[in-house]
N, C-alpha and C positions, 0 to 999 in steps of 0.2 A: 480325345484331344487331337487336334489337326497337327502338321509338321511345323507348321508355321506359330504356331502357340507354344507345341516344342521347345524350338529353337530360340525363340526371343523369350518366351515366358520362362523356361529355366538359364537366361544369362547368356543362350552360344551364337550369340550373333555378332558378326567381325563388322558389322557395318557396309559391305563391298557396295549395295546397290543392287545385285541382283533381282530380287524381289521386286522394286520398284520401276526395272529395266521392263518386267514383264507383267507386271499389273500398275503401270505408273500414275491411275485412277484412282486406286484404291491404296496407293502406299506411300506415304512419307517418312521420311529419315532425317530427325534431328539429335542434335547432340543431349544426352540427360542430362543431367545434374550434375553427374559424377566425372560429365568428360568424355562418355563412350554413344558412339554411332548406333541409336537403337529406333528401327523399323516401328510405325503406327500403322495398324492396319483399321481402315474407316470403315469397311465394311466387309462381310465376310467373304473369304475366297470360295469361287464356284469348286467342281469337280478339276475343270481340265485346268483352271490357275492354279490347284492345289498340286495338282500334277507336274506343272511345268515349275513351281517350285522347288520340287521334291529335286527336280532333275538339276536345278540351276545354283542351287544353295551348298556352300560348300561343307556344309554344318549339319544339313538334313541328313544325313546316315544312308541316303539311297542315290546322291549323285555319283556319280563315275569317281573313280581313285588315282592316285597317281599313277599307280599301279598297270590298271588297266590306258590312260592316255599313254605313258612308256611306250606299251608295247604296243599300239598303232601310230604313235610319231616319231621314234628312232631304229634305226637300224639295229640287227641284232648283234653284230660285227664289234658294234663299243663296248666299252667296256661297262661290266656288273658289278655295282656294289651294294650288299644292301641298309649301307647309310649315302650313300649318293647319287642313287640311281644308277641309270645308263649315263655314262660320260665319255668325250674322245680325249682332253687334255686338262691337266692343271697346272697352270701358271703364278708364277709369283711376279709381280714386277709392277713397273707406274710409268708414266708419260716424264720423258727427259729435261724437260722445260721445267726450272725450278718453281716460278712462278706460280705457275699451270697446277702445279704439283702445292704447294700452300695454299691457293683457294681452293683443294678440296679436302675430303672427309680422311683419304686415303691417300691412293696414290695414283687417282686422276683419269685412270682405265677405262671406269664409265661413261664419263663423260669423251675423251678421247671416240668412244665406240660410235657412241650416237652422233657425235660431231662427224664423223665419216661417213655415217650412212647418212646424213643429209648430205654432205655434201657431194659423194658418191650417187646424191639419187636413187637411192637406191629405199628410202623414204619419205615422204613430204611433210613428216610431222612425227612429234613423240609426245605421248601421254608421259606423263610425269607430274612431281610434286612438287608445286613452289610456294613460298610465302604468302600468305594471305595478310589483306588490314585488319587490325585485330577487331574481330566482332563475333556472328552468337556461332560462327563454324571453328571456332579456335582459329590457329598459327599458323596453317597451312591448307591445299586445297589441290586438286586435282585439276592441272592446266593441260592445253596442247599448247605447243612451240614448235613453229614452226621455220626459225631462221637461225642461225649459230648464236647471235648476238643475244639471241631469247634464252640460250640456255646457263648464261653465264647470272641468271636467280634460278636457276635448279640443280646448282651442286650441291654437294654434300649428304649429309645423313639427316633424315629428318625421326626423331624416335617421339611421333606423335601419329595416333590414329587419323586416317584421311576416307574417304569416301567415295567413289566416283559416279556417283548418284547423279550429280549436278552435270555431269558433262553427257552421259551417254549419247541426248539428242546430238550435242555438238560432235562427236562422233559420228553420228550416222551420216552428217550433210556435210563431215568435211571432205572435199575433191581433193582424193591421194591416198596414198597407201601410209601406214603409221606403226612406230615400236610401242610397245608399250611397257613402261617401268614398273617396277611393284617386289611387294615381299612376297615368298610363295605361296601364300594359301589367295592372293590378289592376282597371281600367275595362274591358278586353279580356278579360280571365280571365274576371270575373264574368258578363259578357253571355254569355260563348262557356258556360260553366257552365248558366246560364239556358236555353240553346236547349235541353239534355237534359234540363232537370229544371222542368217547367211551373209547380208550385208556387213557385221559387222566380223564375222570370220575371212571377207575378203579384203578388208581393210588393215585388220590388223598382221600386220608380217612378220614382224619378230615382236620375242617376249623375253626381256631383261628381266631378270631377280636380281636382288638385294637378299645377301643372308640376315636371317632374322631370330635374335634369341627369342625376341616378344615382341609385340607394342604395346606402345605406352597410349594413355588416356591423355587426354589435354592436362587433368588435374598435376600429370608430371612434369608437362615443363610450367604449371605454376610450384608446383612445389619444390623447383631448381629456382625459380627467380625470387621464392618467399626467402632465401637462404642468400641470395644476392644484393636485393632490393626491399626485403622484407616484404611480410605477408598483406599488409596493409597496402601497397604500392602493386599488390598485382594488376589492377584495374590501368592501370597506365602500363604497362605493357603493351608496345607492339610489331617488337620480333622477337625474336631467339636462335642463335645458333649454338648446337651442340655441340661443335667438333671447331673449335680455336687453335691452331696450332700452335705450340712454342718453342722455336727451332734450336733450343739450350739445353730441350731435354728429349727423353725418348717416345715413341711414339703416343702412347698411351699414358701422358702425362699432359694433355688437351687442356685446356680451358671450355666455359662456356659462357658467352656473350647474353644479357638480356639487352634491350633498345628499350625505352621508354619514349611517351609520347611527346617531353620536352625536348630531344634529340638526344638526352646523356645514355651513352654506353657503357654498364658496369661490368663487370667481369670478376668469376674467380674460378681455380682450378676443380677441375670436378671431383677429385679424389680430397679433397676436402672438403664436401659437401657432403654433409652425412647422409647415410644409407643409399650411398647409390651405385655399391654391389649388383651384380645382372641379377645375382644368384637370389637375392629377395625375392623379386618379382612384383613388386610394388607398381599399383598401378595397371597392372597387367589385365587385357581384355580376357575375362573366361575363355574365350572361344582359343586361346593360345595353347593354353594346355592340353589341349584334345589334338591339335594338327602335329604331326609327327615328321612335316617338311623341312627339314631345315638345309638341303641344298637346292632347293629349286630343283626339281626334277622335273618338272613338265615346262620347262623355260629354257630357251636357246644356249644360255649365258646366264650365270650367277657371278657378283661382284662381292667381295668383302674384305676382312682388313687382313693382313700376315701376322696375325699377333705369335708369332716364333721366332726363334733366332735364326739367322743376326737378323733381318728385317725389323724385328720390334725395336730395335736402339734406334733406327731412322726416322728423325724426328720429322721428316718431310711425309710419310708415312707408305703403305706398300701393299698393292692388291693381293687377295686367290681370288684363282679366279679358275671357276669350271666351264667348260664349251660342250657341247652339244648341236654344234652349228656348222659345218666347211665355210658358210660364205664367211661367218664373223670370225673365224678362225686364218682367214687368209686377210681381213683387214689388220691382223696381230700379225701375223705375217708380213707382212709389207709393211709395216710399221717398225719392225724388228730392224729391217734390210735398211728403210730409210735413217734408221737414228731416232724417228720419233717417239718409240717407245723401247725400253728395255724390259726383259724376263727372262727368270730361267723356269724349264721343263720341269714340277716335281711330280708327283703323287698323292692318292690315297690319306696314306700316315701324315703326309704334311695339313691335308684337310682337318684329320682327327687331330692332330698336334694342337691349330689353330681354333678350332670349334668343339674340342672334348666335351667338354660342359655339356655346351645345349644338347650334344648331339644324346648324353646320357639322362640329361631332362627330359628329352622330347619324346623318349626311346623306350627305352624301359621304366622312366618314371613315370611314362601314357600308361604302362600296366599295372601300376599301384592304382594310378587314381582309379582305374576303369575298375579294378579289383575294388575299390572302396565304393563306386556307384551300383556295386551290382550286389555289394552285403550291404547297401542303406536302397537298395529295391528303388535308385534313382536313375531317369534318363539320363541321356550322355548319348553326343553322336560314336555313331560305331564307327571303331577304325579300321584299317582294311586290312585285308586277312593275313596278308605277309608277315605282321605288327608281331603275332604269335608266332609266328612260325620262325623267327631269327633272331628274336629278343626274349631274355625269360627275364622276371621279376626278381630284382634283387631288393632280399628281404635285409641287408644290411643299411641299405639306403631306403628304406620303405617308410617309414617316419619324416624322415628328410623333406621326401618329395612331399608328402599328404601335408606338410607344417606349411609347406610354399604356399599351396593351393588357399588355404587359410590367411597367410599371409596377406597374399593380394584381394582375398574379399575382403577383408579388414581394410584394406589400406584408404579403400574409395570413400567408402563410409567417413573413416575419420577423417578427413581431409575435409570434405564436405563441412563437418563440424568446426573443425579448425577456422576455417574461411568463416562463418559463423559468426565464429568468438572472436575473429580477429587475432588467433594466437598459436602459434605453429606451436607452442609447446601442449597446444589440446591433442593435435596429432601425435607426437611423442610421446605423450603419456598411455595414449589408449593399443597406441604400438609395440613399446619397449616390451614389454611380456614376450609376446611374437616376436620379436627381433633375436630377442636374448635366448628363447626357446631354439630357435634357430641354429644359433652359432653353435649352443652346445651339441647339438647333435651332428652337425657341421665337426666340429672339432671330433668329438666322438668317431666319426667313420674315418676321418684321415688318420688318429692313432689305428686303428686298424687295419688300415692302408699300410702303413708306416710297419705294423707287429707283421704283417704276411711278407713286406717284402723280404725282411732279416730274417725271417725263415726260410724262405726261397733262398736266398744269400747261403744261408747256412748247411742247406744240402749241398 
């Protein structure tokens, strides 16, 4: 079996485009059934396409690793972590401007960032993701923006798979230089993309991340608006915003907005929408499970929320934010001096504070599951060699993690069904088992959490 059979035919494909970047003849990428970005290959790939996949796919087990991009694009001088890479500073903070500050996800930093370097010139344009009209790509899509006024439909969070298949051409013929936006394994794509294709490694200048527990399939934000609008009404959809602020409570008590095609806007809080814990994974593309990025490491600059105190009471809401960049380091700078933005200097711990979870999903629950592909004798991209060498497997959470994985293939499926039958309670039913398995074992390791600390205590 080829890499490319591999990787799309056992589930680990993220959708990026690569593939079709470099055999764009022979490969289409539309959305399944289920919502997720999956590669058709119309005819088979020769020796040297198979090759230059091998190289460009971030899922094929033989492209380059964080690991190794590290340490040919940053200094050795920054600082070493081995959950955040190489980095020079982390910051907490958001753009001063109330306003500015409620139409976004957080606390407005990212977009702030890219709004300077166009207007600095210091780029001519940003890849990013904005809204789509609703049709067969789902709710959003991979644009260029190339004037301030453009970016004001690419704020926020968007927690739906996207693709940049459709833009690469327009990439290559756009006159200027460009940032490009993305979660980390779409920061890994694009560079790994770049080493084969020079035009587009001279185009692109910098590379923003977004921290990312997952992505989600299209199927999730129908399945936030079947609990809004009912399941019956998804077809009339056509936006969604996930991150609604409500400046009465704290941060992470959001709303989220669907838009229907008569112009009516419903809304309700997301924490009363059931199952939409990170910690399920419902929805979640296979290939998430395997990538062990969760700070952006081969990315100039990573954006995300402060869910810590005090930050998390602010209901306007508040970036981390990691640098790896001087120039964009000194736009935060000068932004400091002006008033236009505030932050304070933290660390490390404030990272793990805010991202613990994923960071022990990503981490050492990669070495359950990769422990469970190699006693069922299953592929699985290999992850890079550091993975063992500073994470060991914890067999108290080793259930845990392998129920997730379970989880989210279950979840596509029923959904699918659901939509079907017309009846979200067909998804409910074929889920609660797995849901309910979950929590217990969920509960089970925090009582153990809870027994070790009153013993530690007690010495």
């Amino acid at each position: 079996m080829d890499e490319f059979s591999k990787v799309v035919g056992e589930g680990f494909c993220i959708g990026c485009g690569n593939c079709k970047a470099v055999s764009p003849m022979k490969v289409d990428i539309k959305l399944n059934e289920m919502g997720l970005y999956k590669p058709k290959l119309n005819s088979s790939f020769n020796r040297k396409e198979n090759e230059s996949f091998i190289k460009v796919c971030p899922f094929s087990g033989g492209s380059k690793s964080e690991d190794e991009y590290s340490d040919e694009l940053y200094n050795e001088n920054l600082h070493y972590s081995n959950l955040l890479g190489r980095y020079n500073k982390v910051l907490v903070g958001g753009v001063s401007n109330k306003q500015k500050r409620i139409a976004s996800s957080s606390g407005g930093l990212t977009t702030y960032l890219v709004e300077k370097l166009l207007a600095n010139g210091m780029v001519d344009g940003v890849i990013n993701v904005s809204p789509s009209t609703r049709n067969s790509d789902g709710f959003f899509e991979y644009t260029i923006t190339d004037s301030l006024s453009g970016l004001n439909n690419t704020k926020k969070s968007r927690y739906h798979v996207v693709t940049y298949s459709n833009i690469i051409d327009v990439i290559m013929s756009f006159n200027g230089r460009l940032a490009f936006i993305g979660v980390p394994c779409f920061i890994k794509s694009i560079r790994l993309l770049s080493e084969e294709n020079t035009i587009l490694k001279e185009k692109i200048k910098y590379h923003i991340a977004l921290f990312c527990g997952h992505q989600k399939s299209v199927a999730y934000s129908e399945y936030l608006a079947s609990q809004i609008c009912g399941i019956n009404n998804i077809e009339k959809i056509d936006s969604i915003d996930f991150r609604v602020k409500d400046l009465d409570a704290n941060a992470d008590q959001y709303l989220i907005e669907v838009g229907l095609n008569n112009g009516e806007r419903l809304s309700k809080r997301a924490k009363e929408i059931r199952w939409t814990d990170w910690g399920l994974g419902l929805f979640k593309p296979k290939a998430c499970d395997y990538c062990d990025d969760v700070a952006g490491e081969v990315a100039d600059v990573i954006f995300g929320d402060a869910w810590i105190k005090p930050y998390a009471s602010d209901p306007l809401g508040t970036n981390i934010v990691i640098t790896r960049n001087t120039e964009i380091e000194n736009i935060f700078e000068t932004g400091l001096l002006s008033g236009e933005i505030k932050f304070d200097e933290k660390g490390e711990a404030e990272v793990l504070q805010a991202q613990g979870g994923n960071f022990r999903h990503r981490k050492e629950g990669l070495l359950s599951r990769v422990e469970h592909k190699e006693k069922e004798n299953m592929w699985y991209p290999k992850p890079r060699k550091s993975l063992y060498s500073n994470f060991k497997l914890n067999k108290s959470r080793h259930q845990l993690y392998l129920k997730r994985e379970i989880i989210t293939d279950a979840s596509h499926s029923a959904f699918v069904a659901a939509k079907l039958a017309g009846d979200i309670s067909v998804f409910y039913s074929r889920m609660d088992e797995h849901v309910n398995d979950y929590y217990k074992l969920n509960r089970s390791f925090k009582k153990e959490v809870k027994s070790f600390i009153k013993k530690m205590i007690g010495k």
